[in-house]
N, CA and C atoms as an extended XYZ file, in Angstrom:
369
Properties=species:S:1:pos:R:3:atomname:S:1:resname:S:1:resid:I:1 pbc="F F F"
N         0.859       -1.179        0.000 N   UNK     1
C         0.000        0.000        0.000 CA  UNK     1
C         0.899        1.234        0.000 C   UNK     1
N         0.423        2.343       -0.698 N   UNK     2
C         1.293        3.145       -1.151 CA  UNK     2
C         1.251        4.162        0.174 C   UNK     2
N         2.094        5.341        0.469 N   UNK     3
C         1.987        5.981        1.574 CA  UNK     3
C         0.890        6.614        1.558 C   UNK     3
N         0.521        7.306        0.268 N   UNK     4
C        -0.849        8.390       -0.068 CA  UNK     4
C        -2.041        7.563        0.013 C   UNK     4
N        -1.988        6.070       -0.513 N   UNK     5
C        -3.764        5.544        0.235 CA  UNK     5
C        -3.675        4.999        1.437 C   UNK     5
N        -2.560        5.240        2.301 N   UNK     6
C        -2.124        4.539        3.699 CA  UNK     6
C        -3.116        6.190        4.186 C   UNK     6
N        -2.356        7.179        3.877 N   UNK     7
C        -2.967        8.908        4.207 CA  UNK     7
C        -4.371        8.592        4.175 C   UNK     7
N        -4.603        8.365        3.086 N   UNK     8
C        -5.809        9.003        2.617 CA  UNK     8
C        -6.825        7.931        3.104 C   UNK     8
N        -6.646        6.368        4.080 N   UNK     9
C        -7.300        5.719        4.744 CA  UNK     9
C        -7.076        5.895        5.935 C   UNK     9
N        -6.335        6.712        6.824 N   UNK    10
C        -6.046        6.831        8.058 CA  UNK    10
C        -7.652        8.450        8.259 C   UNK    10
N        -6.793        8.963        7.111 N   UNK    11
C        -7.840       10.545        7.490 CA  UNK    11
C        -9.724       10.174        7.014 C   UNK    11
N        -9.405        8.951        6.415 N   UNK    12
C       -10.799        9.019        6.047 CA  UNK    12
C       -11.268        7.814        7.266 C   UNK    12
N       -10.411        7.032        7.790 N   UNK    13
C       -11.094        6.841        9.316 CA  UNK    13
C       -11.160        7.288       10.088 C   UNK    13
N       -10.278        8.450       10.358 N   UNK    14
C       -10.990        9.801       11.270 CA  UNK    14
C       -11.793       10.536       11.386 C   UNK    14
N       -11.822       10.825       10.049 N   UNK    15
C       -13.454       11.398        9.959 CA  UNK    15
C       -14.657       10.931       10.182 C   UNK    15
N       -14.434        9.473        9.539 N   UNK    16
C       -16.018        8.481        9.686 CA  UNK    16
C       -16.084        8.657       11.221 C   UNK    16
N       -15.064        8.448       11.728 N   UNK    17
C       -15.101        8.359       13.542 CA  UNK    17
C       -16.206        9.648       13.851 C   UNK    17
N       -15.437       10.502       13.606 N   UNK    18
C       -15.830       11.957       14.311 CA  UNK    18
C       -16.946       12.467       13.820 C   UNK    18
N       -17.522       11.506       12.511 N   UNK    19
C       -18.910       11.762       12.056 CA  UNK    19
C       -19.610       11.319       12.875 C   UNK    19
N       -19.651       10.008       13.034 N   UNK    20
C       -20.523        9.155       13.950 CA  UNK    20
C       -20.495        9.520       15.482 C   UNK    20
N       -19.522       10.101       15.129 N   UNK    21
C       -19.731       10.502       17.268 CA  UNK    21
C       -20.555       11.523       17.292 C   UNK    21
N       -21.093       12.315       15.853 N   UNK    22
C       -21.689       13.729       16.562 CA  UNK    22
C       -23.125       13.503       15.836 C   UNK    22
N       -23.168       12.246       15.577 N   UNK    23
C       -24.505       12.010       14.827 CA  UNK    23
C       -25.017       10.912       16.235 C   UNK    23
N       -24.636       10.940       17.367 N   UNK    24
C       -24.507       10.494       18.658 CA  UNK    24
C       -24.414        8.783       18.766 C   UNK    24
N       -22.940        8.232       18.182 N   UNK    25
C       -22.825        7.042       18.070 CA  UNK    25
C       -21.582        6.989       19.400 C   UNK    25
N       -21.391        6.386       20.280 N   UNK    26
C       -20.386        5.587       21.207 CA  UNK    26
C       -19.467        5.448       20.552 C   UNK    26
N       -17.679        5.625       20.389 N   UNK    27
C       -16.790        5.047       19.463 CA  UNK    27
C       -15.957        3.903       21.091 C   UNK    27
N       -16.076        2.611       20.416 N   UNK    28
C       -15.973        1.525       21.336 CA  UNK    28
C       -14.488        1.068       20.583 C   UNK    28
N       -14.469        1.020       19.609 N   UNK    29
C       -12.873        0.490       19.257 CA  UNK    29
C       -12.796        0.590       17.759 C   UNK    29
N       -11.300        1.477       17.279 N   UNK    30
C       -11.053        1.827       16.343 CA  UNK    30
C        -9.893        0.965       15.929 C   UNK    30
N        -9.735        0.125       14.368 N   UNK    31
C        -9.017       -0.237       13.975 CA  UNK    31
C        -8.750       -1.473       14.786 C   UNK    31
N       -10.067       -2.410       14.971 N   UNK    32
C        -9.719       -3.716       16.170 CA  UNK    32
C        -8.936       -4.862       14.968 C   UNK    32
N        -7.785       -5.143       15.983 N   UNK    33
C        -6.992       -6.137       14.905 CA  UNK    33
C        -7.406       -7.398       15.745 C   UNK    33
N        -7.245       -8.547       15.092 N   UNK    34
C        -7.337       -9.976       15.766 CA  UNK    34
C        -6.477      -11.119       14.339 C   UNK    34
N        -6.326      -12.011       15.132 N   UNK    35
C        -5.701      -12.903       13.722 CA  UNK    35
C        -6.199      -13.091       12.668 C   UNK    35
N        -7.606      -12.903       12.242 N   UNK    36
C        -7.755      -13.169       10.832 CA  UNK    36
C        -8.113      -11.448       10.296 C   UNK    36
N        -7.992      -10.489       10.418 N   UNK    37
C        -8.117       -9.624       10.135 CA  UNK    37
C        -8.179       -8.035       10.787 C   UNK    37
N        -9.336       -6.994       10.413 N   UNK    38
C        -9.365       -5.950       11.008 CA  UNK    38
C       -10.847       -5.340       10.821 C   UNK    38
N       -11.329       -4.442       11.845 N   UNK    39
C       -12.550       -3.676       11.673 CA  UNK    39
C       -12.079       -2.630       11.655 C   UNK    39
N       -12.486       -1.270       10.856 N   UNK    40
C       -12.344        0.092       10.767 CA  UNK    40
C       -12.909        0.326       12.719 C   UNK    40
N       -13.991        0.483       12.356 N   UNK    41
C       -14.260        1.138       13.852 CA  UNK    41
C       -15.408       -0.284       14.106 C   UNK    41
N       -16.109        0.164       15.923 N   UNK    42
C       -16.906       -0.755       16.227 CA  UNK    42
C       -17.792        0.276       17.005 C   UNK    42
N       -18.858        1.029       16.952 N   UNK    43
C       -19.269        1.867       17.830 CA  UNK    43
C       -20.913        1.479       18.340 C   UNK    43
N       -21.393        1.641       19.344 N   UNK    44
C       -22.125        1.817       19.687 CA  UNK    44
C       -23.530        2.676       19.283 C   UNK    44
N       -24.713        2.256       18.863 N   UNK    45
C       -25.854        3.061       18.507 CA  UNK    45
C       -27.354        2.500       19.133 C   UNK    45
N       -27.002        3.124       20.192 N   UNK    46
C       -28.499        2.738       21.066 CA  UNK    46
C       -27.868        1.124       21.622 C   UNK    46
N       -28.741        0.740       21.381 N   UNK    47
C       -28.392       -0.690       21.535 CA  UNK    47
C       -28.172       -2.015       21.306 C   UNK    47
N       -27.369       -1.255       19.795 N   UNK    48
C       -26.897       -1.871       18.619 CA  UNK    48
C       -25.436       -1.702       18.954 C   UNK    48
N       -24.895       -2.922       18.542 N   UNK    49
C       -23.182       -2.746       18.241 CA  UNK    49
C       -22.938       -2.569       16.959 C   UNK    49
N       -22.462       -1.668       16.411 N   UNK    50
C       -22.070       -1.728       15.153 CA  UNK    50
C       -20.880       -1.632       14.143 C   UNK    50
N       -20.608       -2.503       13.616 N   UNK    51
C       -19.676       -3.184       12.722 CA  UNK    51
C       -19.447       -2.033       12.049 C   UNK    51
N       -18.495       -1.262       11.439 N   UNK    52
C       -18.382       -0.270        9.973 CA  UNK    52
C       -17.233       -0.490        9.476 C   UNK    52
N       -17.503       -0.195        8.496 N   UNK    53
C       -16.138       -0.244        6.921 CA  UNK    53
C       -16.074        0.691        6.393 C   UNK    53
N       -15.264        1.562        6.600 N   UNK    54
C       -14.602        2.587        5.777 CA  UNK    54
C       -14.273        2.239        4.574 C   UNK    54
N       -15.251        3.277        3.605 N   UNK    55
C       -14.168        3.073        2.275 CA  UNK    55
C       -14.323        4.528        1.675 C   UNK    55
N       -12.942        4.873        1.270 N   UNK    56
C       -13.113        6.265        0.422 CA  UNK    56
C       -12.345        6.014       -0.945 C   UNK    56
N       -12.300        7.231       -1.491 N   UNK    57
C       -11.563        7.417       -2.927 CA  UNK    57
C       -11.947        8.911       -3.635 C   UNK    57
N       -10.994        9.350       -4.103 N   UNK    58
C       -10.441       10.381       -4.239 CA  UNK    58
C       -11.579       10.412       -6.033 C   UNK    58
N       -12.003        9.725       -6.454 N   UNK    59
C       -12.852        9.817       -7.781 CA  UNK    59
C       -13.542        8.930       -7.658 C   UNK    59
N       -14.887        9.137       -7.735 N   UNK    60
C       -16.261        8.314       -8.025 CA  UNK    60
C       -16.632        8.226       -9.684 C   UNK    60
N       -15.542        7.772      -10.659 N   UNK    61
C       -15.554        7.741      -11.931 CA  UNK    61
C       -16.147        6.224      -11.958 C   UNK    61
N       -15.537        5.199      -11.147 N   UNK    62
C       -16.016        3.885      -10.954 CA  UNK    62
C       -17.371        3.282      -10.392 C   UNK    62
N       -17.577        4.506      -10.015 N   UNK    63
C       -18.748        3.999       -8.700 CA  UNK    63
C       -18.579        4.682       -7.227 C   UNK    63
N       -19.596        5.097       -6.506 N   UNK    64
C       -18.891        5.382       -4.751 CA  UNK    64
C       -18.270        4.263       -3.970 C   UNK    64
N       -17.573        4.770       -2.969 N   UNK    65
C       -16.495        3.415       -2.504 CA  UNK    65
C       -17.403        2.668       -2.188 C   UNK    65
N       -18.868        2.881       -1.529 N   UNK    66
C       -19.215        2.027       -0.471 CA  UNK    66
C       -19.563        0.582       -1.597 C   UNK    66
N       -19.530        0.810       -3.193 N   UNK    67
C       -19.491       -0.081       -3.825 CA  UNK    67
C       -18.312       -1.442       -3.818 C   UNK    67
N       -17.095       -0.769       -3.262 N   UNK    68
C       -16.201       -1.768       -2.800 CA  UNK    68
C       -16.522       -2.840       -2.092 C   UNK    68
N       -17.480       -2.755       -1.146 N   UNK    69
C       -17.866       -3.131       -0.026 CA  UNK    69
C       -18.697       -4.603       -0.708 C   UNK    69
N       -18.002       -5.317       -1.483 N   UNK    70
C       -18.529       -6.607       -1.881 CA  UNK    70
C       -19.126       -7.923       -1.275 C   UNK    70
N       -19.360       -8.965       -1.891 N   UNK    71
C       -19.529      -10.126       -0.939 CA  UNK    71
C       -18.524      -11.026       -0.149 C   UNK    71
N       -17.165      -10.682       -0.913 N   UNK    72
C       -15.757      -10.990        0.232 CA  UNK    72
C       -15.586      -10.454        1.266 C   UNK    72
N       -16.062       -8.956        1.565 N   UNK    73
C       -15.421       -7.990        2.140 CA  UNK    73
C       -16.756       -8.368        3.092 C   UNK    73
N       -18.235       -8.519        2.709 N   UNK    74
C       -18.954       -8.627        3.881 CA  UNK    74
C       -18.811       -9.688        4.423 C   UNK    74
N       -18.314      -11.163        3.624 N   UNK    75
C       -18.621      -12.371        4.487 CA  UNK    75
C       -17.032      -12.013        5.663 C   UNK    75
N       -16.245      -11.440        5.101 N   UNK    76
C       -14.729      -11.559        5.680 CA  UNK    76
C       -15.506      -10.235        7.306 C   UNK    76
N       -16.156       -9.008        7.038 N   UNK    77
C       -17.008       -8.316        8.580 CA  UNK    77
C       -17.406       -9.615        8.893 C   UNK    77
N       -18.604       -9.830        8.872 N   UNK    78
C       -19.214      -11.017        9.119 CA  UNK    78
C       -18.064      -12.002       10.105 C   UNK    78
N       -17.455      -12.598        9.861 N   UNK    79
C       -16.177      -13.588       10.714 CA  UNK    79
C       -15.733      -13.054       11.142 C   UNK    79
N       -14.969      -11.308       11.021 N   UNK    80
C       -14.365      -10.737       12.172 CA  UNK    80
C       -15.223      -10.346       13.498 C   UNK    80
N       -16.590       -9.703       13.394 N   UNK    81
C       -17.557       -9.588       14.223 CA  UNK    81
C       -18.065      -10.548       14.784 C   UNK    81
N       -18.073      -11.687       14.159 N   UNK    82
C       -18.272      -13.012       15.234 CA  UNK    82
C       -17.055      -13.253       16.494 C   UNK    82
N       -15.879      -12.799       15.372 N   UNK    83
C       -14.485      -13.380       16.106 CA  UNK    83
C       -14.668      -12.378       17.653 C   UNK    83
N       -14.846      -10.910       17.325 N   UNK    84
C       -15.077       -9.995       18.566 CA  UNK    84
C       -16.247      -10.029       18.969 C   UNK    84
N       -17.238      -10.471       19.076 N   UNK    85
C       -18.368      -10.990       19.862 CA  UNK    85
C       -17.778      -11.828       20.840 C   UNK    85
N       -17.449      -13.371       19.939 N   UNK    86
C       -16.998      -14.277       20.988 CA  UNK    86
C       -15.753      -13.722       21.915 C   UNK    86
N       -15.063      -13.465       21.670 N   UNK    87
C       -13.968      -13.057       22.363 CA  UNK    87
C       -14.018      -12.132       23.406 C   UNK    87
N       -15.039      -11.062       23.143 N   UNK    88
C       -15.428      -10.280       24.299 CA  UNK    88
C       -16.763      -11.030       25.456 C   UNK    88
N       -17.152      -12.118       24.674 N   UNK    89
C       -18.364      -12.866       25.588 CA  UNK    89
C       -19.158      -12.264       25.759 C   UNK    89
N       -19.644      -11.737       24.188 N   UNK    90
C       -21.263      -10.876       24.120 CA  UNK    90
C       -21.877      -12.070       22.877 C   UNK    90
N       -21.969      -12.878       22.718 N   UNK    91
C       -22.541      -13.469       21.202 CA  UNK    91
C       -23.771      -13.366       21.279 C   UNK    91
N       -24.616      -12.681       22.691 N   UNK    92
C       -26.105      -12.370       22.261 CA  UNK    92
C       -26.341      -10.974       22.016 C   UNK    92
N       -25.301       -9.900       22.028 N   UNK    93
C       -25.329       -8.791       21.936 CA  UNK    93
C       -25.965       -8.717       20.669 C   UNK    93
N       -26.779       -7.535       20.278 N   UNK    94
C       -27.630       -7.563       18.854 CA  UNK    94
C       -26.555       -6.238       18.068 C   UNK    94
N       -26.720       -6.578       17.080 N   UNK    95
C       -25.390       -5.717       16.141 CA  UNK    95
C       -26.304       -5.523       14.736 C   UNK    95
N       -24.882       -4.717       13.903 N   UNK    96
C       -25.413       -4.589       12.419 CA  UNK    96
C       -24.321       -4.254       11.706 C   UNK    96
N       -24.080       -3.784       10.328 N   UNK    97
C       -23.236       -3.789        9.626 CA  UNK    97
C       -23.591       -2.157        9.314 C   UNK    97
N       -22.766       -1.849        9.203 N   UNK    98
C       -22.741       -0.523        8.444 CA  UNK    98
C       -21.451       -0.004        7.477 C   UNK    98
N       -21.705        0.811        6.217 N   UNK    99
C       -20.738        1.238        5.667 CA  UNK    99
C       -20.658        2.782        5.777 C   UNK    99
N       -19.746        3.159        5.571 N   UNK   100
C       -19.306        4.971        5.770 CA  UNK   100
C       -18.466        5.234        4.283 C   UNK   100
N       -18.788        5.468        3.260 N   UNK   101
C       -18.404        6.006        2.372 CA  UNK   101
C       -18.216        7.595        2.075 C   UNK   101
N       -16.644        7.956        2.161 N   UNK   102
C       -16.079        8.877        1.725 CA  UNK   102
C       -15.655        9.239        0.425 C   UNK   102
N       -16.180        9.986       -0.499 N   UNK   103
C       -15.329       10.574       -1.780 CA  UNK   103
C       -14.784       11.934       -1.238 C   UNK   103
N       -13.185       12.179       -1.606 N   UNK   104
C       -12.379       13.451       -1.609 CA  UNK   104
C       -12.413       14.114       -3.099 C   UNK   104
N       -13.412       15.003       -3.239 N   UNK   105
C       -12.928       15.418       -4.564 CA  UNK   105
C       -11.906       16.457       -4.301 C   UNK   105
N       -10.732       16.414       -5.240 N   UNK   106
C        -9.837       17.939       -5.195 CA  UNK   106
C        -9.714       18.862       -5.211 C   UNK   106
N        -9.819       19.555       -3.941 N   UNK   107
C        -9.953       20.801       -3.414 CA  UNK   107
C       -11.327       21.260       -3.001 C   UNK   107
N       -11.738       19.962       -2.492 N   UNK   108
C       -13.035       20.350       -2.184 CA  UNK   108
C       -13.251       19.576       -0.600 C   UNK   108
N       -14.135       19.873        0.012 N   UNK   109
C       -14.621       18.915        1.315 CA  UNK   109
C       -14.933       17.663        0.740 C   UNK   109
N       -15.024       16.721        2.082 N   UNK   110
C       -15.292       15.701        1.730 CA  UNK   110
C       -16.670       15.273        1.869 C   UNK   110
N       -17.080       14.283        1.269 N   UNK   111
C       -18.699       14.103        0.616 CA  UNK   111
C       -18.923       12.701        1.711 C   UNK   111
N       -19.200       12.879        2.928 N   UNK   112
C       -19.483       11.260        3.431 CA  UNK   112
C       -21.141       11.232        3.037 C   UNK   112
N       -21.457        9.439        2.881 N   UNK   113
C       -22.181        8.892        3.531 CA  UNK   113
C       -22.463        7.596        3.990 C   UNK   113
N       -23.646        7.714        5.062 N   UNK   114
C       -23.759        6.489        5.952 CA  UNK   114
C       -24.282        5.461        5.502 C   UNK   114
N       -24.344        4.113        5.576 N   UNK   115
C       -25.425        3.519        5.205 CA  UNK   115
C       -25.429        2.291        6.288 C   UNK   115
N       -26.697        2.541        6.789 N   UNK   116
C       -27.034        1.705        8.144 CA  UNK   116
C       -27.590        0.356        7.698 C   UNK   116
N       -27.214       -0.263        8.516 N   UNK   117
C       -27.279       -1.958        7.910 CA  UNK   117
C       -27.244       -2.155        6.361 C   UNK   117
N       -26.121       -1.889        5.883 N   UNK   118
C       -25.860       -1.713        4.638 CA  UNK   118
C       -25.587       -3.549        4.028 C   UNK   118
N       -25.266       -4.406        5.255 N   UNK   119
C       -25.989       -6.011        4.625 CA  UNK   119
C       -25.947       -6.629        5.974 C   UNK   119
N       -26.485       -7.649        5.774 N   UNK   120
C       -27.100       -8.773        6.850 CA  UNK   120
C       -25.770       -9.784        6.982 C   UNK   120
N       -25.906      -10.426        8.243 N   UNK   121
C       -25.033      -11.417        8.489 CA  UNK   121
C       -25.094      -12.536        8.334 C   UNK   121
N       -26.641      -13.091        8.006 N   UNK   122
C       -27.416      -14.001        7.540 CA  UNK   122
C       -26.900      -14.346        6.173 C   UNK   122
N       -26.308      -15.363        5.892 N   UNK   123
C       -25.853      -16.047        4.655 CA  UNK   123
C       -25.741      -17.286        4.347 C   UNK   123
């Protein structure tokens, strides 16, 4: 990974953070690593745990990022959120998936949006 999308995924998980905290979400753990992988953030909403995936990109010529957000990428949330369920000894805790899509256009603010239970864990 190059240094500039290492940048440009660090600042665009800061922001998703600092979005969701003032749209009144709990931030419970950012960047949780475990052996088979990683979650962007894990925050709290009411009394939902919620899973999110950051994705940005600097041109929506392809599509918005949250299109990244495929059926690898959900079944691969999916197994990490089980992995931190069990591990913290909540597996009845009720949760959801969410994506946070960022586009940076140049020289402009950045364009987030949310999308709440953006897929099911059910597969």
């Amino acid at each position: 990974m190059t240094v500039v999308r290492k940048k440009l995924g660090t600042s665009s998980e800061n922001l998703a953070s600092e979005y969701l905290i003032r749209q009144g979400f709990q931030l419970i753990e950012k960047n949780y690593r475990c052996p088979i992988g990683e979650i962007d953030l894990i925050v709290r909403d009411q009394s939902h745990l919620v899973f999110v995936e950051v994705k940005s990109k600097r041109s929506i010529k392809y599509g918005i990022p949250a299109y990244a957000v495929n059926w690898r990428k959900q079944n691969k949330l999916v197994q990490l959120a089980k992995w931190y369920l069990k591990s913290n000894r909540i597996d009845k805790q009720s949760c959801r998936f969410d994506v946070v899509s960022i586009h940076w256009p140049l020289g402009e603010e950045a364009e987030i949006k949310h999308v709440r239970n953006a897929f099911s864990s059910r597969r």
